[in-house]
DOKOLRO-862523 format. One record per residue (C-alpha): residue number from 1; residue in one letter; x, y, z. Coordinates in Angstrom, 3 decimals, always signed. Example, Ala and Ser with C-alpha at 12.3 -4.5 7.8 and 13.67 -1.06 7.14 Angstrom:
REM DOKOLRO-862523
- pos, code, x, y, z
- 1, a, +12.300, -4.500, +7.800
- 2, s, +13.670, -1.060, +7.140
***
This chain:
REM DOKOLRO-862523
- pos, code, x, y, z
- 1, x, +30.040, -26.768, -31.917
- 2, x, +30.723, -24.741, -28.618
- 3, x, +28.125, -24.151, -26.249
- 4, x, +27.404, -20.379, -25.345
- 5, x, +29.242, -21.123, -21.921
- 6, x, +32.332, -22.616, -23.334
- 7, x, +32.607, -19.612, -26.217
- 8, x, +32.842, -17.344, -22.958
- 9, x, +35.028, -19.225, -20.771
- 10, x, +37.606, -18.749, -24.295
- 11, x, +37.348, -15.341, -24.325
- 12, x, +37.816, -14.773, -20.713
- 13, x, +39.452, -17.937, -19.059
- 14, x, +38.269, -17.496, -15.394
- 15, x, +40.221, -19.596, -12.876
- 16, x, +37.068, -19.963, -11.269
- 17, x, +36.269, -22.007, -14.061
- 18, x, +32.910, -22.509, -16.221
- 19, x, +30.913, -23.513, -13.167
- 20, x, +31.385, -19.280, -12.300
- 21, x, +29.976, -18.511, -15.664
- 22, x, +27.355, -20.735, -15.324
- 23, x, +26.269, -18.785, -11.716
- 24, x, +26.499, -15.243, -13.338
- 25, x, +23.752, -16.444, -16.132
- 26, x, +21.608, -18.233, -13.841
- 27, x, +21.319, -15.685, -11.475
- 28, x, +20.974, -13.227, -14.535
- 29, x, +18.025, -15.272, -15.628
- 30, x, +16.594, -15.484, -12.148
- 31, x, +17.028, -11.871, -10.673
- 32, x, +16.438, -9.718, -13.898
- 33, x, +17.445, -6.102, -13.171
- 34, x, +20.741, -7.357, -11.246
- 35, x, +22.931, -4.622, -10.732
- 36, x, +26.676, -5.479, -11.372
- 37, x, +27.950, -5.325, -8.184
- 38, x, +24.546, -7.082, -6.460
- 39, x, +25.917, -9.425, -8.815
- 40, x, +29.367, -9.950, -7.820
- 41, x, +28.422, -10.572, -4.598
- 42, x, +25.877, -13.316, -5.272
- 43, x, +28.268, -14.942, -7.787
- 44, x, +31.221, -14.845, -5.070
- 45, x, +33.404, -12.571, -8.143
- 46, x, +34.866, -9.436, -7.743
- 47, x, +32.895, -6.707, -9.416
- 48, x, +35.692, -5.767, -12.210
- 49, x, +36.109, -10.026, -13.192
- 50, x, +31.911, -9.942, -12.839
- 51, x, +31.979, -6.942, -15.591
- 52, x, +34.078, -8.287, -17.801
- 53, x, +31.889, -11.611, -17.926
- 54, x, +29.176, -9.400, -18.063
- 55, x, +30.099, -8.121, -21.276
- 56, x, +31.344, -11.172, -22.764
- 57, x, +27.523, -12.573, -22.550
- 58, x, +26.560, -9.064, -23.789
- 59, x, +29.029, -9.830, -26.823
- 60, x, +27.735, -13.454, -27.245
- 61, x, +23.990, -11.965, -27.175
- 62, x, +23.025, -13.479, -23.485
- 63, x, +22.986, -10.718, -21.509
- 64, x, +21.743, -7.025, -21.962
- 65, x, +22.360, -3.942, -19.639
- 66, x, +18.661, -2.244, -19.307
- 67, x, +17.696, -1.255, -15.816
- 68, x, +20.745, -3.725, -14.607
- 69, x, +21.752, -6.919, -16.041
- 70, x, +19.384, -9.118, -17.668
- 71, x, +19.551, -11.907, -20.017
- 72, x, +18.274, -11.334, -23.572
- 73, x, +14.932, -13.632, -24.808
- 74, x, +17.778, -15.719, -26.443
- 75, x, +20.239, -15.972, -23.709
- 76, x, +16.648, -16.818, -21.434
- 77, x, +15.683, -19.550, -23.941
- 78, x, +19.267, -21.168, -23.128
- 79, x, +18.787, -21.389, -20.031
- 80, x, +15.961, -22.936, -20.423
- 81, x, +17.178, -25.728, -22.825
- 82, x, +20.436, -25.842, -21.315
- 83, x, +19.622, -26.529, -17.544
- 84, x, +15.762, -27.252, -17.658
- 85, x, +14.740, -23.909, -15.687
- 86, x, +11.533, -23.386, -17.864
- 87, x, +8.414, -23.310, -15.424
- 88, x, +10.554, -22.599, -11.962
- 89, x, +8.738, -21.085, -8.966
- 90, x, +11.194, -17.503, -8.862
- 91, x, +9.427, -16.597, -5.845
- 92, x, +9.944, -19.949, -3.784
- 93, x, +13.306, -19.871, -5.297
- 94, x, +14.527, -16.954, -3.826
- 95, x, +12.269, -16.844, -0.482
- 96, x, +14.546, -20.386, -0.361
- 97, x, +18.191, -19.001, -0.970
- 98, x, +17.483, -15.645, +0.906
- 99, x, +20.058, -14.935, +3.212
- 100, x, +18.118, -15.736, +6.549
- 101, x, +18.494, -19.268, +6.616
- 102, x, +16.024, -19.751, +9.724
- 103, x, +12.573, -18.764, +7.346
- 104, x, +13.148, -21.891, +4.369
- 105, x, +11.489, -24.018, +6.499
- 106, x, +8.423, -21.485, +6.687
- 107, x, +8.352, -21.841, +2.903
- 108, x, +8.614, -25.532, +2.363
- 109, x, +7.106, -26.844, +5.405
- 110, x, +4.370, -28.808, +3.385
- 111, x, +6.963, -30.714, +1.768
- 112, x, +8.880, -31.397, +5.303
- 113, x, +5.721, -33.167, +6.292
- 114, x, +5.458, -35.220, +3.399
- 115, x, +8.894, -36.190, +3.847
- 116, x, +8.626, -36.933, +7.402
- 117, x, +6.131, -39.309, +6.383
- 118, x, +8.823, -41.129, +3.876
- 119, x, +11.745, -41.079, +6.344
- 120, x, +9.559, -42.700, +9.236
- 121, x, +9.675, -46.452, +6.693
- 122, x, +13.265, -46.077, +6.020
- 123, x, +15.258, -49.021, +7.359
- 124, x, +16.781, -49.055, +10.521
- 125, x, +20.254, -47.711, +10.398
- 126, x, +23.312, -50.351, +10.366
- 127, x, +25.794, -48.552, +12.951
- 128, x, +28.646, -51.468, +11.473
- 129, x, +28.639, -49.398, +8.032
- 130, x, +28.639, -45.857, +10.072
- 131, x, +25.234, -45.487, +9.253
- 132, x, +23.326, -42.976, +11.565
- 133, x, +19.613, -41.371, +10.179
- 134, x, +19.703, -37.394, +9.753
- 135, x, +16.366, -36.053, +10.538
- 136, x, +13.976, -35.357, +7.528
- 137, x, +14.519, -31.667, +8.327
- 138, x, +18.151, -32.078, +7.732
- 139, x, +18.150, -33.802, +4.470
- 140, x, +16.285, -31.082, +3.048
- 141, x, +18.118, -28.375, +4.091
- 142, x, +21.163, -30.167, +2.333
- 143, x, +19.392, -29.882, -0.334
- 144, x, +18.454, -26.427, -0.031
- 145, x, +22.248, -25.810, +0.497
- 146, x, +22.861, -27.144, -2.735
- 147, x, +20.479, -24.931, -4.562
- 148, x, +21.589, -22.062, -3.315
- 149, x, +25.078, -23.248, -4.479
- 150, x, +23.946, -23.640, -7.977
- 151, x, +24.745, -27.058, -7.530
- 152, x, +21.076, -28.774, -8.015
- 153, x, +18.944, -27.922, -10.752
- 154, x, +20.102, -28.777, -14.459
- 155, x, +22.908, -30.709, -12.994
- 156, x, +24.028, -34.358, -12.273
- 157, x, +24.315, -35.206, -8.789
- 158, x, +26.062, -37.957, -7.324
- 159, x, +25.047, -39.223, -3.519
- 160, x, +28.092, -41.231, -2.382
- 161, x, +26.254, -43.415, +0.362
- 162, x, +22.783, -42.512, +0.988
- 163, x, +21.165, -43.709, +3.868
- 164, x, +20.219, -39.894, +4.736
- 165, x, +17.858, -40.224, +1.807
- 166, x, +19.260, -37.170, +0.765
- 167, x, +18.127, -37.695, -3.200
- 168, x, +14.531, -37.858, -1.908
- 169, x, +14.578, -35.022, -0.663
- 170, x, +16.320, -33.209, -3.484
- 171, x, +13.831, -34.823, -5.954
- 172, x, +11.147, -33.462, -3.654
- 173, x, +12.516, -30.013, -3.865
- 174, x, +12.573, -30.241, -7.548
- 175, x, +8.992, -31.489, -7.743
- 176, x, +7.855, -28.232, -5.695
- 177, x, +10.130, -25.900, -7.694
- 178, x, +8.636, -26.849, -10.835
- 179, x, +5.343, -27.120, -9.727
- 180, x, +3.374, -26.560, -13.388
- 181, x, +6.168, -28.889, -15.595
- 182, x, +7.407, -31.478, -16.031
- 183, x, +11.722, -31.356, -14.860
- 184, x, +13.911, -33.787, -16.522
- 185, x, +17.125, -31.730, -16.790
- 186, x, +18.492, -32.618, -13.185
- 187, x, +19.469, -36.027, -12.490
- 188, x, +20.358, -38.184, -9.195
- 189, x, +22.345, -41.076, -8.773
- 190, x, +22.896, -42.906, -5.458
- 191, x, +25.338, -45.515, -5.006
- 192, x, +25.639, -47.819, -1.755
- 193, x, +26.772, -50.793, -0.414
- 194, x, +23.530, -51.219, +1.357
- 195, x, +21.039, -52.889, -1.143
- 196, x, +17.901, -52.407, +1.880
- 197, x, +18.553, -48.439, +1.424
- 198, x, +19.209, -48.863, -2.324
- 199, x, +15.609, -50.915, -2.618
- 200, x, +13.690, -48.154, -0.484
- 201, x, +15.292, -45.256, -2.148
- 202, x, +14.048, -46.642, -5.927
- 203, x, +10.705, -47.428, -4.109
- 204, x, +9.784, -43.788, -2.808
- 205, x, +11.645, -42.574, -6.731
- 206, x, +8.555, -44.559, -8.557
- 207, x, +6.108, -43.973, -6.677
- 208, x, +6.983, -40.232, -6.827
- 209, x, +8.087, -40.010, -9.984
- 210, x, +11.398, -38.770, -9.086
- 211, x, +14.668, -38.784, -10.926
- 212, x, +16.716, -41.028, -8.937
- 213, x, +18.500, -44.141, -10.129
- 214, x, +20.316, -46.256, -7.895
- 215, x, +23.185, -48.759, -8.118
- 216, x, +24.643, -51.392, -5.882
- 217, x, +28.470, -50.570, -4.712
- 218, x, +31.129, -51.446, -2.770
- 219, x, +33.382, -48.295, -2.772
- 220, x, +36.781, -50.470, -1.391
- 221, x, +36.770, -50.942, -4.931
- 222, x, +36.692, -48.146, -7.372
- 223, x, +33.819, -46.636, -9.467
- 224, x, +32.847, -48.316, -12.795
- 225, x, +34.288, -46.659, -15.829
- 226, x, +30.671, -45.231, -16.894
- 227, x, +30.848, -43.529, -13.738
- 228, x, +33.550, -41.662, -14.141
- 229, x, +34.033, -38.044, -15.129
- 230, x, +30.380, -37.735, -15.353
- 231, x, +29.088, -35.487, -12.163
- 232, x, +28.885, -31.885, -10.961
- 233, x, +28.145, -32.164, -7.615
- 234, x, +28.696, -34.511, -5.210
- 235, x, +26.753, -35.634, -1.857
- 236, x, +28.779, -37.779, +1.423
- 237, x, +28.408, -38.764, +4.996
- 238, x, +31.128, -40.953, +4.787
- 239, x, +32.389, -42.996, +8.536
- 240, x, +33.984, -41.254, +10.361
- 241, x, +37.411, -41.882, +10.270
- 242, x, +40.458, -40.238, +8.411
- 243, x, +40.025, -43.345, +5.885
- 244, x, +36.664, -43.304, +5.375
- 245, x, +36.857, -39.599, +4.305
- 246, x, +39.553, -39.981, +2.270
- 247, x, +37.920, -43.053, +0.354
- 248, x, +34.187, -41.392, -0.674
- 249, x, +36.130, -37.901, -1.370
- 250, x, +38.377, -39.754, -3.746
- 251, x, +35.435, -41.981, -5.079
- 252, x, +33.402, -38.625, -5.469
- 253, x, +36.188, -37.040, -6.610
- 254, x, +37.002, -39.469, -9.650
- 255, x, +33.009, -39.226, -10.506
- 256, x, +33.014, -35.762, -10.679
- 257, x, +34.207, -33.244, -14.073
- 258, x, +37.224, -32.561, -14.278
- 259, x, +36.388, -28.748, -14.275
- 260, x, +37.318, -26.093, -11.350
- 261, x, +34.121, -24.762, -9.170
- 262, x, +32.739, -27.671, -8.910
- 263, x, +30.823, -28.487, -5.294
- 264, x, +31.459, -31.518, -2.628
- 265, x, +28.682, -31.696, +0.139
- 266, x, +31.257, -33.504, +3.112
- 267, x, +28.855, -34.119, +6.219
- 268, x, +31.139, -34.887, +9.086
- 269, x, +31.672, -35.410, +12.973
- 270, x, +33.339, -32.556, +15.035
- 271, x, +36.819, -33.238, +15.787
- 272, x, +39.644, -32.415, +17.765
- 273, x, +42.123, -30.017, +16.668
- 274, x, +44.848, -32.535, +15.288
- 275, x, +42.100, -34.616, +13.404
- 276, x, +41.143, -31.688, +11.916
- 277, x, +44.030, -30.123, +10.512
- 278, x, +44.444, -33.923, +9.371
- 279, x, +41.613, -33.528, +7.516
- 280, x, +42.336, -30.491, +5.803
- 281, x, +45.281, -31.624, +5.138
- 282, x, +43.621, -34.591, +3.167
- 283, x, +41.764, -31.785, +1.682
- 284, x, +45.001, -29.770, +0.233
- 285, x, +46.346, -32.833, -1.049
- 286, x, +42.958, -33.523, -2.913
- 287, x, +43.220, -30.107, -4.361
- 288, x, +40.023, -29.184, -2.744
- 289, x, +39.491, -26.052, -1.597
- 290, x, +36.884, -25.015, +1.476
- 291, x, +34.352, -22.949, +0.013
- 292, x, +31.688, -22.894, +3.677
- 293, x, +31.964, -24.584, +7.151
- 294, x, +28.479, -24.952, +8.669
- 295, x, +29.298, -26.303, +12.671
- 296, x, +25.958, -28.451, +13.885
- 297, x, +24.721, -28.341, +10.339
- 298, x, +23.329, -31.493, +10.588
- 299, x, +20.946, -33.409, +13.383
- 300, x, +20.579, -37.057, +13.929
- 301, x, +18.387, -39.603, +15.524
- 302, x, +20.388, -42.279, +18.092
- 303, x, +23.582, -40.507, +17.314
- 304, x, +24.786, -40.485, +20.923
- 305, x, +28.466, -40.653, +20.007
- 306, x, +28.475, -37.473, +18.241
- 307, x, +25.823, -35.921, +20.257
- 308, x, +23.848, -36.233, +17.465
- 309, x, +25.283, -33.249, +15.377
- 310, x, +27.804, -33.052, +12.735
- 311, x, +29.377, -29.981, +10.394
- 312, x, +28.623, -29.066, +6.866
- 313, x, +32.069, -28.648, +4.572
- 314, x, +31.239, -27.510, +1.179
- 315, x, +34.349, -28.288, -1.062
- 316, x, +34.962, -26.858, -4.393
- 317, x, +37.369, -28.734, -7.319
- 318, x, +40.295, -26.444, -8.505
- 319, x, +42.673, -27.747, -11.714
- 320, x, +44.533, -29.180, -9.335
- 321, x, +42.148, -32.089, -7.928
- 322, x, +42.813, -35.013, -8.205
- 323, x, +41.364, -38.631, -6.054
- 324, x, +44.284, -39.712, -3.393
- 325, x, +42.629, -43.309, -3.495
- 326, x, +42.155, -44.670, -6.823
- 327, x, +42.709, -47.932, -6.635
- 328, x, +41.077, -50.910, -4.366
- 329, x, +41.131, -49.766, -0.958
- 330, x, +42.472, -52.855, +1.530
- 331, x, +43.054, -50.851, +5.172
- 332, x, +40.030, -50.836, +7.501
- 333, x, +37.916, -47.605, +7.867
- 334, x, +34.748, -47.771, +9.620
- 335, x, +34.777, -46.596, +12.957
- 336, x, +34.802, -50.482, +14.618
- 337, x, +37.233, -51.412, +12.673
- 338, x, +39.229, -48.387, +13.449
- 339, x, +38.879, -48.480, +16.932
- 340, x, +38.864, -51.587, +17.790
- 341, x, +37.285, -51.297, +21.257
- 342, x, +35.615, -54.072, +22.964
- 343, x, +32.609, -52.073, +24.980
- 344, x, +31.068, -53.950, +28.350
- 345, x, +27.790, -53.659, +28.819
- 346, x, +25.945, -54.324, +31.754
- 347, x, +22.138, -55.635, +31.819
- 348, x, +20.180, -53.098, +34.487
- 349, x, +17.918, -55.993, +35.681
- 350, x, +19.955, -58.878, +36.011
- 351, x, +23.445, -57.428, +36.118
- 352, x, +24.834, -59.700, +33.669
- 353, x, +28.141, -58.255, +31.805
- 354, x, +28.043, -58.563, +27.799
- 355, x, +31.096, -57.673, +25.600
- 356, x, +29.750, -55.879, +22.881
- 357, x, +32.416, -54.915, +20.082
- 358, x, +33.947, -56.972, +17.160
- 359, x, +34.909, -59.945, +19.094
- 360, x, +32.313, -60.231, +21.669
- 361, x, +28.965, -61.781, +22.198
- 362, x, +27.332, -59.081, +20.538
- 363, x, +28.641, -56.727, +17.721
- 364, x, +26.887, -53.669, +18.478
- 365, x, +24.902, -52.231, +21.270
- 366, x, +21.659, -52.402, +18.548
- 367, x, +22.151, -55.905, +17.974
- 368, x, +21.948, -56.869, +21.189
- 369, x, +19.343, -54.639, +22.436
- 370, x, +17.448, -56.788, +19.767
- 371, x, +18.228, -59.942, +21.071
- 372, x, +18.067, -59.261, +24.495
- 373, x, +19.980, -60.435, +27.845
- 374, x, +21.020, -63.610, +27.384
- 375, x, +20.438, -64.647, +30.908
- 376, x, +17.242, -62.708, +31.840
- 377, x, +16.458, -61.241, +28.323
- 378, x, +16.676, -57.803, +29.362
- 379, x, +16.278, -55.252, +27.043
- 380, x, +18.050, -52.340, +29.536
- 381, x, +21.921, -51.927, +29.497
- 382, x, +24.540, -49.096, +30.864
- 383, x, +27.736, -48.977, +29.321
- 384, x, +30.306, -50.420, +31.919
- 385, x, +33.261, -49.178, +30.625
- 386, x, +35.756, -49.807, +27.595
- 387, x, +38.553, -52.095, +26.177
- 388, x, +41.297, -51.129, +23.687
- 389, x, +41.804, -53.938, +21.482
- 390, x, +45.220, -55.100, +19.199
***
């Protein structure tokens, strides 16, 4: 039997796919009293599509026009069953998605400092696997991002690589959304090659009651089949290279429905011009299409190398999407292995010289700060200069 969302999409066939229907009822549900146009501009639609969906979830007995565009006590009821709404806080929920983003933090600040007391036992961050720890602040406002994409509650979200703990946070969000019930219709899934991450992750989940599950991956090798087809939105900080992109958007990409609107949450470094248009070029041949670009979205802690800020791509699916890796992925693609660079470091107190890089006496600048000079066992080093490796 169709759902009420597929019977519409028949009648109508939006390009935009059902993840636009799915917007115009929610928001419906959430804003009663919606005028059409208010509503074509929330929904991203133009008004003349957003009427004619309008009265195609008149027709189906969802909506009713009275004072604006509402949904009926049956088409609320769906909702509610569908996509697990029943008990949300309406006022946080749109003091969160309102249009100033500096005054969300106001709102939730309470939970920031509950988090902040999570993310300061996470484990240290392993810069071999790209790994670099977003502030607490900036793993919720992913989140945020993703609610006011539609792309959180009721859904099933995928975190490919997750050392930004960005499914605590999420499941924290929930928890204060749906303060008086208890949510079950949203569900997160983290997978990572990093099992300490993995074990601290499933550790905060239980102890908050949060719905997280977590599995053990190596994404050189692709998803297993229960994996597959099975999300709506995705979450990534993938390395920083051209292949590391390419491999967790084509891992998130087979994961994901294979339905148009769908959202990608790509954190990334700023790069040059010709890296970029590289990597929108990866994005074309994806069939991904970018929906928002927010420059110095993100913050992080140690993160010299990028100045400790990277953008915010939100991607959208299109009929056309399709992974460009899907096999087992051979070629290197974290940034050392990329690069190649032997770095020279210099101890400040005993001006000893250490290679640090993938063939020296130290792998990275971490590891030896923790093991000290090995002539004076300094703890102090400058960066000397730098040596291109074959």
């Amino acid at each position: 039997m169709k759902n009420l969302i597929e019977h519409v999409y028949e009648q109508i066939q939006l390009q935009e796919g059902t993840a636009a229907l799915e917007r115009v009822l929610v928001e419906c549900y959430l804003t009663p009293g919606i005028s059409t146009k208010a509503l074509a501009v929330k929904c991203g639609l133009p008004v003349p599509l957003t009427a004619a969906v309008k009265r195609e979830f008149i027709r189906a007995g969802a909506l009713t026009q009275d004072r604006g565009v509402r949904c009926t006590p049956e088409g609320e009821a769906w909702v509610d069953r569908q996509w697990g709404y029943s008990g949300i806080d309406k006022a946080l929920y749109h003091q969160l998605i309102a249009e100033d983003s500096s005054e969300w933090k106001k709102e939730v600040q309470s939970l920031l400092t509950e988090l902040e007391h999570g993310y300061a036992l996470r484990p240290q961050a392993n810069v071999q696997l790209d790994q670099a720890k977003c502030t607490p602040e900036t793993s919720l406002k992913r989140a945020v991002l993703s609610l006011r994409e539609q792309a959180l509650i009721g859904k099933k979200i995928l975190c490919v690589g997750d050392d930004d703990l960005v499914s605590v946070s999420a499941g924290f969000l929930l928890k204060r959304l749906f303060p008086d019930s208890d949510h079950r219709a949203t569900e997160i899934e983290v997978v990572d090659i990093d099992s300490r991450f993995l074990s601290y992750i499933e550790e905060l989940a239980a102890a908050y009651h949060l719905p997280i599950r977590c599995r053990l991956w190596d994404l050189r090798e692709p998803l297993p089949d229960d994996m597959l087809g099975e999300y709506h939105s995705i979450f990534t900080d993938p390395p920083y290279t051209l292949q590391g992109m390419s491999l967790f958007l084509s891992r998130g990409l087979s994961a994901l429905r294979q339905e148009s609107g769908l959202s990608i949450f790509l954190s990334f470094a700023h790069k040059p011009p010709g890296f970029t248009l590289s990597m929108q070029r990866a994005f074309v041949n994806m069939g991904l299409t970018v929906c928002a670009n927010y420059p110095h979205f993100n913050i992080y802690e140690g993160a010299g190398s990028i100045a400790n800020r990277s953008q915010m791509f939100v991607l959208r699916t299109t009929d056309q999407s399709a992974p460009e890796i899907t096999g087992s992925f051979q070629e290197e693609m974290y940034t050392g292995e990329v690069n190649r660079t032997l770095r020279i470091y210099q101890c400040k107190r005993c001006k000893t010289q250490v290679r640090v890089g993938q063939r020296g006496e130290a792998a990275t600048i971490e590891q030896l700060k923790h093991r000290g000079c090995p002539r004076c066992t300094g703890f102090t080093f400058e960066l000397i200069r730098k040596v291109k490796q074959s």
